[in-house]
N, C-alpha and C positions, 0 to 999 in steps of 0.2 A: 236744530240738529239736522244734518244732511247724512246722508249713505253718501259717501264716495268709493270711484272705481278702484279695484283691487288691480293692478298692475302684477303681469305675469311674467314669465321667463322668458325668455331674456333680459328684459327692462335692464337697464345701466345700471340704474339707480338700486336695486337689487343688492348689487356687488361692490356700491361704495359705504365705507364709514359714515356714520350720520353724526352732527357735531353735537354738543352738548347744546342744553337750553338753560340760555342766562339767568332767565328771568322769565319767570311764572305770573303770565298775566293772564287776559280774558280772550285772548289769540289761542294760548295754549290750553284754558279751558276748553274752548270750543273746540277745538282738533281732538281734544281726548271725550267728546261729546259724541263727534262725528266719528271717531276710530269706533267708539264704543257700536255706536247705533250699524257699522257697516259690518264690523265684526259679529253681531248677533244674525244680521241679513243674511252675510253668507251662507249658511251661517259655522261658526269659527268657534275656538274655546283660547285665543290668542289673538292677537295683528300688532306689526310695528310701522312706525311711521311710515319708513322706506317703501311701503307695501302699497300706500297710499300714495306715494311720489313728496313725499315729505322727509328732506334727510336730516332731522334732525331726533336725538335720543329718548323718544317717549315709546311705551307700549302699554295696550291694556288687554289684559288678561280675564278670563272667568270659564275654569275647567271643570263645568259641572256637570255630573257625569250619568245625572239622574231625572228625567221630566220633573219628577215632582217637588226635585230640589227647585228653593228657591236659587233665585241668580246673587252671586256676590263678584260685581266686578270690582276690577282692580285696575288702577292707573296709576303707573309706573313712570316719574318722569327722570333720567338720567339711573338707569339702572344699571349695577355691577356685579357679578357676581365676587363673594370677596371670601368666600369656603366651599367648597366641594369634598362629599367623602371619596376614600379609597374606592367604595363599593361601587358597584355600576349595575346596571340594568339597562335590558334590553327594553323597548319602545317601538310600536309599531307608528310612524309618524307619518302625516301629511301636512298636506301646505298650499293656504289659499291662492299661493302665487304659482303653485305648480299642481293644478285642481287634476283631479282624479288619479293621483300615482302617488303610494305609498310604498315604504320599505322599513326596517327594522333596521334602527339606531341605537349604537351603544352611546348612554350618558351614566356622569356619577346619578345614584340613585337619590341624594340625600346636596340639595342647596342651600348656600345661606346668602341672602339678594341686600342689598344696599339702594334703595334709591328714595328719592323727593316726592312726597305726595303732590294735589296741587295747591296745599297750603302753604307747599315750602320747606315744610320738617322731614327732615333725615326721618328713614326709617329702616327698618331690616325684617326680613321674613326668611323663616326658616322653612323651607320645603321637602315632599317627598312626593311621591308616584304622580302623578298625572301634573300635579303643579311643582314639580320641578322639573320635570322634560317641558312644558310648557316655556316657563320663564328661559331654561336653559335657549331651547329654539328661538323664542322673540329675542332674547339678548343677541344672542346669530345676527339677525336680520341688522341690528344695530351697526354689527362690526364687517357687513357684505359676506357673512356666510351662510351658505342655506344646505338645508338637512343632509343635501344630494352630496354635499362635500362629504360629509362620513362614508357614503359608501366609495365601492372598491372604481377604479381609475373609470372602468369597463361601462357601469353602470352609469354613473356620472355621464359620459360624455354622452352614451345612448337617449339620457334624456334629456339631456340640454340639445341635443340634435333635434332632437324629436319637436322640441318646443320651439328651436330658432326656425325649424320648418314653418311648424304653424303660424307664427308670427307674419313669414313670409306670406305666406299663401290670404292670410289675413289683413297683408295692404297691397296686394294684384287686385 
């Protein structure tokens, strides 16, 4: 297992599609080894591949929200969301690719997830509060959308500014 580098805003690769994965070998064990182990470093209670510079559809998750909770992660490989309730909830969100800025995100409150463990078998999980804004957000990262997109035009551009600064100022 390795930590790998978490990829910030701007990154390209951010804002494209990540394609599916055919086939569930010991490549894609180990990416969801290393997702795991870099997301705990962070340390995160989410990561998708793209985050890592990896575009292709795996995320793993563990939104635990207590020290003494034990850890239950979760690897997600070709994740869909295939239900969402009417209801919505608000979420105060952040994001390892846009570290230290937070904002409040409307999602539905209540998910239902579709995807491939790394056994192979279809599975589905049904979600509420903290792990389904979770899964919601990393499914995001799959499709090139990130938190920032929810909010209002104003805010959006402020901090994608702010970061395409830094980035700059970070290879002068």
């Amino acid at each position: 297992m390795a930590t790998r580098p978490i990829l910030i805003l701007p990154e390209p690769i951010l804002r494209k599609v990540a394609v599916p994965i055919a086939t569930i070998d010991e490549r894609v064990k180990t990416l969801a080894k290393d997702m795991l182990e870099t997301m705990y470093d962070a340390p995160g209670v989410g990561l998708a591949a793209p985050q890592i510079g990896v575009g292709e559809r795996i995320i793993v998750v563990d939104p635990v929200t207590e020290d003494e909770e034990e850890p239950r992660p979760m690897v997600l490989v070709n994740p869909e969301v295939i239900a969402a309730s009417e209801e919505t909830k608000v979420w105060e969100e952040g994001c390892l690719s846009i570290p230290d800025y937070t904002e409040d995100v409307i999602r539905p409150a209540c998910v239902t997830v579709a995807y491939l463990d790394l056994d192979g078998n279809r599975r589905e999980v049904e979600a509420d509060g903290l792990l389904a804004v979770v899964l919601q957000h990393e499914i995001d990262h799959l499709n090139g959308v990130l938190f920032i997109d929810y909010l209002s035009r104003l805010k959006r551009e402020r901090v994608t500014k702010r970061f395409t600064k830094q980035a700059r100022q970070a290879t002068v």
